[in-house]
C-alpha positions as CSV (number, residue, x, y, z in Angstrom):
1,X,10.2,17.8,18.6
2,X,9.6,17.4,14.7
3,X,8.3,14.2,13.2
4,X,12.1,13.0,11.4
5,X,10.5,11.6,8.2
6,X,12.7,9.6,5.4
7,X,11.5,11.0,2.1
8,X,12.7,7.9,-0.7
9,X,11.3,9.5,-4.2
10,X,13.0,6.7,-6.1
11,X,12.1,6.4,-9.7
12,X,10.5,7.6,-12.7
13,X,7.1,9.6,-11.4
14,X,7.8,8.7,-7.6
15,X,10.1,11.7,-7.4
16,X,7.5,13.6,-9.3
17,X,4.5,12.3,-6.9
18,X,6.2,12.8,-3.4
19,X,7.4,15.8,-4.3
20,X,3.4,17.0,-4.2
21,X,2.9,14.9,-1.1
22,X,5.7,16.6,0.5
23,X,4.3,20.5,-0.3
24,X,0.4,18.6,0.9
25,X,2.0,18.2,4.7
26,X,4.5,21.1,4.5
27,X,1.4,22.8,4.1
28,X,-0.6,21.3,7.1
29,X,1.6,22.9,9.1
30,X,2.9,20.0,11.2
31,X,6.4,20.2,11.9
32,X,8.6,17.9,10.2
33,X,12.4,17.3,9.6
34,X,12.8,16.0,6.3
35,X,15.6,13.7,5.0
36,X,15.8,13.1,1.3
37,X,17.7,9.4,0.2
38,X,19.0,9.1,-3.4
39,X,17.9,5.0,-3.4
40,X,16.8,3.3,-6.1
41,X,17.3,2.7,-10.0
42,X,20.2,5.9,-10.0
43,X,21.7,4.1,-6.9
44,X,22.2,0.7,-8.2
45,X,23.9,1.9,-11.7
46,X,26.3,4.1,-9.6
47,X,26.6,1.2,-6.6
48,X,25.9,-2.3,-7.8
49,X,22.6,-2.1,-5.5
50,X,19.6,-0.7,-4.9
51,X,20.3,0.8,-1.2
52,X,23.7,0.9,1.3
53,X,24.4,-1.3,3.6
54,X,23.2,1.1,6.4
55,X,20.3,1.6,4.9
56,X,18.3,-0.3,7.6
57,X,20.1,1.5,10.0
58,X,19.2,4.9,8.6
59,X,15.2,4.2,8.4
60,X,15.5,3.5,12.2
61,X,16.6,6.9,12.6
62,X,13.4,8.3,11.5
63,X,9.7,8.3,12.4
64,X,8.1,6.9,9.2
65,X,9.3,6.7,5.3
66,X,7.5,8.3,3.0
67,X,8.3,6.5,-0.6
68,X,8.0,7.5,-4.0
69,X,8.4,4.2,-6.2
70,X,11.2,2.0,-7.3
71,X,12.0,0.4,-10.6
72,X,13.3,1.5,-14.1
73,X,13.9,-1.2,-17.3
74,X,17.7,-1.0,-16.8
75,X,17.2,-2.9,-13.4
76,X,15.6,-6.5,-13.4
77,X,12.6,-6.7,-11.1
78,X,13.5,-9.0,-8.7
79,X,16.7,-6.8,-8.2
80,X,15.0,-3.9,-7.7
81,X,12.5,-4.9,-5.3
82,X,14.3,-7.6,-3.3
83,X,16.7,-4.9,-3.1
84,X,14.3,-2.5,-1.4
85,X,10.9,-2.7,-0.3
86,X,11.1,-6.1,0.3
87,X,14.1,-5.9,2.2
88,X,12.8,-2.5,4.5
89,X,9.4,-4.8,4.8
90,X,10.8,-8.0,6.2
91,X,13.8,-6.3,8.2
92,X,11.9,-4.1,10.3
93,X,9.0,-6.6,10.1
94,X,6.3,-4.3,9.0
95,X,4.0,-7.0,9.0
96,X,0.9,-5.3,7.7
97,X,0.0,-3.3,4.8
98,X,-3.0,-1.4,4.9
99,X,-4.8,-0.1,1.8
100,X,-8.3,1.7,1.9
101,X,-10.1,1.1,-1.8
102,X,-12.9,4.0,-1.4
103,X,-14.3,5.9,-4.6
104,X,-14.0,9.6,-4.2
105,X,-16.4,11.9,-5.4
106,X,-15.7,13.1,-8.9
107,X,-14.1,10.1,-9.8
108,X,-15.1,7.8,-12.9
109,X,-15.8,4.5,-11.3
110,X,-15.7,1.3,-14.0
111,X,-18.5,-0.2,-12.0
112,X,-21.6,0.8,-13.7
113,X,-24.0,2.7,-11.3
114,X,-21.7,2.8,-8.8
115,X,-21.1,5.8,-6.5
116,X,-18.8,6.7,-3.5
117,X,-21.4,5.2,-1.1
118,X,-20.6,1.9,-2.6
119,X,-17.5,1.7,-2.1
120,X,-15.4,2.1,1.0
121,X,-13.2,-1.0,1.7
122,X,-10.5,-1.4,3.6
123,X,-7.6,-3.9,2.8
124,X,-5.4,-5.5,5.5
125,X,-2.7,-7.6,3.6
126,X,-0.1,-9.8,5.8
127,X,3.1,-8.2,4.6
128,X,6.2,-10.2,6.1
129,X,6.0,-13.7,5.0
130,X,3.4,-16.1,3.3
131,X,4.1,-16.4,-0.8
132,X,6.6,-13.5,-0.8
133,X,8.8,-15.0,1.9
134,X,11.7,-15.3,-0.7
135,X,12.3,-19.0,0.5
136,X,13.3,-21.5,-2.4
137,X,16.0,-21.7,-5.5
138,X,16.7,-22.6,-8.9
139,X,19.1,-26.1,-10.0
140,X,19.8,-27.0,-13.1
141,X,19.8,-24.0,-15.0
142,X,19.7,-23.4,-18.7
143,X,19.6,-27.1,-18.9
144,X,16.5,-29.3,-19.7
145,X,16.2,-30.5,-16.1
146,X,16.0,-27.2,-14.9
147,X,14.1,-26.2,-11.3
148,X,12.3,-23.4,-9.6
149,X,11.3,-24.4,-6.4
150,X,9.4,-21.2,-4.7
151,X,8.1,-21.9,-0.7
152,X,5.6,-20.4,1.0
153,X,6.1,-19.9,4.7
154,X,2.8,-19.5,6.7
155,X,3.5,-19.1,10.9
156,X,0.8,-19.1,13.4
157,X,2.4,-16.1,14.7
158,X,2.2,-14.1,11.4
159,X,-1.3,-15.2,10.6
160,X,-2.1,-14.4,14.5
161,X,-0.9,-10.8,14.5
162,X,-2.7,-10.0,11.1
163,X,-5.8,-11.3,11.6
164,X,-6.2,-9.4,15.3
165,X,-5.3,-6.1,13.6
166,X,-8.2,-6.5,10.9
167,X,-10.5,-7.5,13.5
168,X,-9.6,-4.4,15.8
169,X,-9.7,-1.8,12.4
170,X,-13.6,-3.9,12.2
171,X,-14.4,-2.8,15.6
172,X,-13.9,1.0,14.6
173,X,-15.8,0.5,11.1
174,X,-18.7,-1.1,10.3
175,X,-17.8,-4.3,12.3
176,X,-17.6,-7.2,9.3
177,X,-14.0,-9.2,8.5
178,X,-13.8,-11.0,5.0
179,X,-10.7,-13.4,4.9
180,X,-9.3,-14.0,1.8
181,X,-8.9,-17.9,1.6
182,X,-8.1,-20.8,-0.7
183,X,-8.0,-24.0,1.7
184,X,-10.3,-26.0,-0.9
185,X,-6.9,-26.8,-3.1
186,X,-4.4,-25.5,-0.5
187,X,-4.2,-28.0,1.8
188,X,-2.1,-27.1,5.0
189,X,-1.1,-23.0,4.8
190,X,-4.5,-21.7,4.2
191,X,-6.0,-24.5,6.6
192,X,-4.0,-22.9,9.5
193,X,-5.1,-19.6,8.0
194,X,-9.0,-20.2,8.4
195,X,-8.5,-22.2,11.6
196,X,-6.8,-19.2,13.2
197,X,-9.3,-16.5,11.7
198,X,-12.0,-18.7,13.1
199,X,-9.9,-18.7,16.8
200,X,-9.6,-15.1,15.9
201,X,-12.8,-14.4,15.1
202,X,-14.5,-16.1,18.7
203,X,-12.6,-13.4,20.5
204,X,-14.4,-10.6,18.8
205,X,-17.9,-10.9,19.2
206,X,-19.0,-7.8,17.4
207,X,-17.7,-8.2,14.4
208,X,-18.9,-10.6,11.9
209,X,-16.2,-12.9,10.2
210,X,-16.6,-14.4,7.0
211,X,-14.6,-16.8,5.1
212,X,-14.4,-16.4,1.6
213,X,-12.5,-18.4,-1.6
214,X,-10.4,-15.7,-3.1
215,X,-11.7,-16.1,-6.7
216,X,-15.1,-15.9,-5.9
217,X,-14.1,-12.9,-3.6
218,X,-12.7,-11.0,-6.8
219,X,-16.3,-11.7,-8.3
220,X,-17.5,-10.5,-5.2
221,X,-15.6,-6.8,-5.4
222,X,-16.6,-6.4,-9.1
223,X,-20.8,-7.5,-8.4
224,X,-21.0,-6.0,-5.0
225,X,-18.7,-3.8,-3.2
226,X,-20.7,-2.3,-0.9
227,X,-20.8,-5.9,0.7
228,X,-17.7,-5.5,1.8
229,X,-15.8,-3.7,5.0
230,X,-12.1,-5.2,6.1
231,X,-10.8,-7.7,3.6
232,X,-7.9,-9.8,5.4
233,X,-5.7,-11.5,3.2
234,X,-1.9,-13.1,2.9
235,X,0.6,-11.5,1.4
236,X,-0.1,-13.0,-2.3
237,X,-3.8,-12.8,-2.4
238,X,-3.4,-9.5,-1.0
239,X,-1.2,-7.8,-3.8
240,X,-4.0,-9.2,-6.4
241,X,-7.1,-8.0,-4.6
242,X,-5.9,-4.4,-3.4
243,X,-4.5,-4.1,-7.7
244,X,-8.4,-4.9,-8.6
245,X,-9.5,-2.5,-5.6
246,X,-7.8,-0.2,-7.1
247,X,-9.5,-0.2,-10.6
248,X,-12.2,0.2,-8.5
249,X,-11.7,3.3,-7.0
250,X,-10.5,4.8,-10.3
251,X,-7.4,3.5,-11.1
252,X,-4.1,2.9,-9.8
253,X,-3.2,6.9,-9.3
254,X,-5.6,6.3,-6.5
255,X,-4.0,4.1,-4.5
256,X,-2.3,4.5,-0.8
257,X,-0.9,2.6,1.3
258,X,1.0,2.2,4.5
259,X,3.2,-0.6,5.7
260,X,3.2,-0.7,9.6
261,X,4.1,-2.8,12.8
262,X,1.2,-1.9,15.3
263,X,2.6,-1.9,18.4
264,X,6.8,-1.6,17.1
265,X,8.9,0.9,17.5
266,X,10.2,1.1,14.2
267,X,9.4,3.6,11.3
268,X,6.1,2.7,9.0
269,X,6.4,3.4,5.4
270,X,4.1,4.9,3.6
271,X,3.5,4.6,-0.7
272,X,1.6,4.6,-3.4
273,X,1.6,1.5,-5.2
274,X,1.1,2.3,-8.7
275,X,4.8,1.8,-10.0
276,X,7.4,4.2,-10.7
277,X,5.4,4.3,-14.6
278,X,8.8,4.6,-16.8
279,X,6.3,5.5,-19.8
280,X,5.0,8.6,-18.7
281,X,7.9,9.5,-16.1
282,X,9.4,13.3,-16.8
283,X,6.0,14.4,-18.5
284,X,4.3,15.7,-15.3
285,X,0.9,13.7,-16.0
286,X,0.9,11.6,-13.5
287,X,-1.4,11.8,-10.7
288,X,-0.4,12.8,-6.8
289,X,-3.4,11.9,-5.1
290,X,-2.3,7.7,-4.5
291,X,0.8,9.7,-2.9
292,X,-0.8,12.5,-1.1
293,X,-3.0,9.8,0.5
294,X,-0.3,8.1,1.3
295,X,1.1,11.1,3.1
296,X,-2.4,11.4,5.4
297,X,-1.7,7.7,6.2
298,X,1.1,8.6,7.5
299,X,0.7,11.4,9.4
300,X,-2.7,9.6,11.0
301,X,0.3,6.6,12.2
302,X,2.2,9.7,13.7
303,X,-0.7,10.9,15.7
304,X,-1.2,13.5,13.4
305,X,-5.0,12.9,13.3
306,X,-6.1,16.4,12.5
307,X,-3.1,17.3,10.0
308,X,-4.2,13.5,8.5
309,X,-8.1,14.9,8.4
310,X,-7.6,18.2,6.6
311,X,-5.1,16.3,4.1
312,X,-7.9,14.3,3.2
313,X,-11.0,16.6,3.0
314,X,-8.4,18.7,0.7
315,X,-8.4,15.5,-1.5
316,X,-12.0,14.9,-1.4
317,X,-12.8,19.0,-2.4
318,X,-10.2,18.7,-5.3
319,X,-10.6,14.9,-6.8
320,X,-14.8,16.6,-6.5
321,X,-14.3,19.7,-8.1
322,X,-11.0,19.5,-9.8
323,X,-8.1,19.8,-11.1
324,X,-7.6,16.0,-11.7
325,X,-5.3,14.6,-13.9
326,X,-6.1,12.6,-16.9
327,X,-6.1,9.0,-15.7
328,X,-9.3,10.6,-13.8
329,X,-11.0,12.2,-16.4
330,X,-8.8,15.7,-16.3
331,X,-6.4,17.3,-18.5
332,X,-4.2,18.7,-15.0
333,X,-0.4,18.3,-14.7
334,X,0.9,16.3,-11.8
335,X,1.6,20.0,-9.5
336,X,-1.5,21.5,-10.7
337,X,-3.0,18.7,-8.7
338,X,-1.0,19.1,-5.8
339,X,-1.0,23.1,-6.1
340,X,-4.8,22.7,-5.6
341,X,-4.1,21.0,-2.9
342,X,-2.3,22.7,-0.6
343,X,-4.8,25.8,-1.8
344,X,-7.3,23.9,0.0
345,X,-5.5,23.3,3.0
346,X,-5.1,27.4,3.1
């Protein structure tokens, strides 16, 4: 049977970026029944929100989402994401977000004498609750006594499930866990954090755990990468360290990433997280690769291993020898990139 994948373009240069990712596993040749959904920005103005009310409903009838971005200026942030990728996360609980950070040959790197051998890290960010739990309110407002009270919501379960996962990706790596932490000021979430990475971390003898503050960690990424193998974080801490890995690995462009629930039978979704980029949207310059990625992440989670594989030598031969667009030193429009592409995987 074909994999039933979701194809969500959304906004501004997501519909320009899947679009590339789509002709990438077209061309692999796995078999695939695609479904495109008109959510987003477009949806809201017509709809008063961002999705339908099915929409959960409709992302269980597939295998895996594959998303552009969401957001335009018209529509307030909060509105925009609260009223979709926040709300496909936390409904069908796809607890972990995985983003590799790893500098492809042919790409500028800002790290002075840096190379692709120094960089390969792999980010495992809890997804589902911690400072993004959406838990709090606002009294008082517009007057001078006016409140924002925001909660995070830290659960032994959801630090549990996260921190076995990293430890398990470890295992098929280069066996070394960094846990993003900041119990010295943070007195009772990121306590039960470290003391169930440490629990964690008895249980998987070949792997080395390490706890680290999450400023000196960001120090850490800049001075010396190559230090570093699976980087666990919460959901917070790790939004800001995979946008820094990013830079790293040549810019946001570069970025994948897949939002899963190991073990769950529900769909994962799979992105790249560099915006929907309103300033450049419609001018074909923006580069496919963070979405292309995205698509070998997602066929990998399908069992798709192979089709995943050649996806990403294709990526490797073509971000090496070009085209590349000009965020990565290139002058190549968005489906010159992905043309390239798929004539790799010929």
């Amino acid at each position: 049977m074909p994999h039933r994948i979701a194809l969500l373009p959304g906004d501004g240069v997501g519909i320009e970026v899947t679009a590339e990712a789509r002709k990438a596993v077209d061309a692999v040749g796995v078999d695939v029944d695609w479904t495109e959904l008109d959510w987003g920005s477009d949806h809201y103005h017509r709809h008063g929100q961002m999705m339908p009310e099915n929409a959960l409903d409709v992302a269980r009838n597939h295998d895996a989402i594959l998303m552009g971005a969401i957001g335009h200026p018209s529509v307030p942030d909060d509105v925009a994401l609260w009223g979709s990728i926040l709300r496909i996360r936390q409904q069908l609980d796809l607890w972990a977000n995985i983003r590799p950070s790893r500098l492809l040959a042919g790409v500028p790197c800002p790290l002075a004498g840096r190379g692709p051998e120094d960089i390969d890290m792999l980010f495992v960010r809890e997804n589902s609750e911690g400072e993004y739990s959406g838990v709090g309110g606002r009294a008082h407002e517009g007057l001078d006594e006016e409140i924002a009270i925001e909660t995070s919501v830290f659960t032994r379960k959801g630090i549990e499930r996260v921190l076995r996962y990293a430890f398990e990706l470890a295992e098929r790596r280069r066996g070394v866990v960094t846990s993003a932490t900041k119990s010295n000021v943070v007195r009772y979430a990121y306590t039960l954090w470290d003391e169930i990475a440490a629990e964690t971390a008895a249980r998987y003898p070949g792997v080395r755990y390490e706890r680290v503050i999450v400023d000196a960690l960001c120090a850490r990424m800049v001075r010396n990468p190559e230090s570093l193998d699976v980087v666990v974080a919460s959901n917070l801490f790790g939004d800001i360290l995979t946008d820094l890995a990013a830079a790293i690995q040549g810019g946001m462009g570069m970025a994948a990433s897949a939002n899963v629930a190991p073990g769950a039978d529900v769909p994962g979704l799979f992105e790249p997280v560099h915006g929907s980029a309103p300033d450049i949207a419609g001018q074909g310059i923006a580069n496919p690769v963070g979405a292309i990625w995205s698509a070998a992440l997602m066929l990998e989670h399908l069992g798709e291993r192979e089709g995943a594989q050649r996806i990403m030598r294709a990526l490797e031969d073509v971000c090496r020898d070009g085209p590349r667009t000009r965020d990565i030193g290139g002058t190549a429009a968005t489906a010159a990139v992905g043309d390239a592409v798929v004539a790799r995987l010929a």
